[in-house]
N, C-alpha and C positions, 0 to 999 in steps of 0.2 A: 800398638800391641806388637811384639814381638813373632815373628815367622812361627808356626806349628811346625814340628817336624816330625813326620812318620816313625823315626827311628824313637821317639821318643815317646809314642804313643803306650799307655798301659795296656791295649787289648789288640790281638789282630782281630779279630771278628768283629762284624758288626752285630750291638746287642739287640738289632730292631732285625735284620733278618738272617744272619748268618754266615751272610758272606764277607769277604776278608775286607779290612777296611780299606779306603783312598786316602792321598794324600792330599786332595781336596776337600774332606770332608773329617776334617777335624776341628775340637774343639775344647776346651777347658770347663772342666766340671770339677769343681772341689781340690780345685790347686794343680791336679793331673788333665793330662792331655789321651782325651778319649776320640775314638777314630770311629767312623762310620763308611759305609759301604756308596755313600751318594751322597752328596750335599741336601735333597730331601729327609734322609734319614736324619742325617745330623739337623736341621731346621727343626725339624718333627719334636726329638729331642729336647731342644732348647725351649720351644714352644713349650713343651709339659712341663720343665723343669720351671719354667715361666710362672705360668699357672698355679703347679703345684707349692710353690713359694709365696703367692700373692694369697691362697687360699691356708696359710697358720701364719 
C-alpha cells in the first residue's frame, strides 16, 4: 500500500473527537484519505466501518 500523506487528507479534524488529525493516523475510506487525531481513533473507525459493512 502506498504511503498516506497528510497533505492529502480530506479533513483536518478528527471526526471521532475534534481535534486536528496526525500523520499517523490516517486511513482510506471510500477511495479518499481520511485523517484522525490518534492511531486509536482511526482503529476505532475502521472497526465500525468493519462491522457496519459485514452487517448489509
Amino acid at each position: 500500500m502506498a504511503e498516506l500523506k497528510l497533505e492529502d487528507c480530506r479533513n483536518d479534524r478528527c471526526p471521532w473527537s475534534g481535534d486536528p488529525v496526525s500523520a499517523d493516523s490516517l486511513t482510506i475510506y471510500k477511495g479518499e484519505v481520511v485523517g484522525f487525531c490518534n492511531p486509536g481513533c482511526r482503529d476505532k473507525f475502521e472497526k465500525a466501518v468493519q462491522l457496519f459493512e459485514q452487517s448489509i
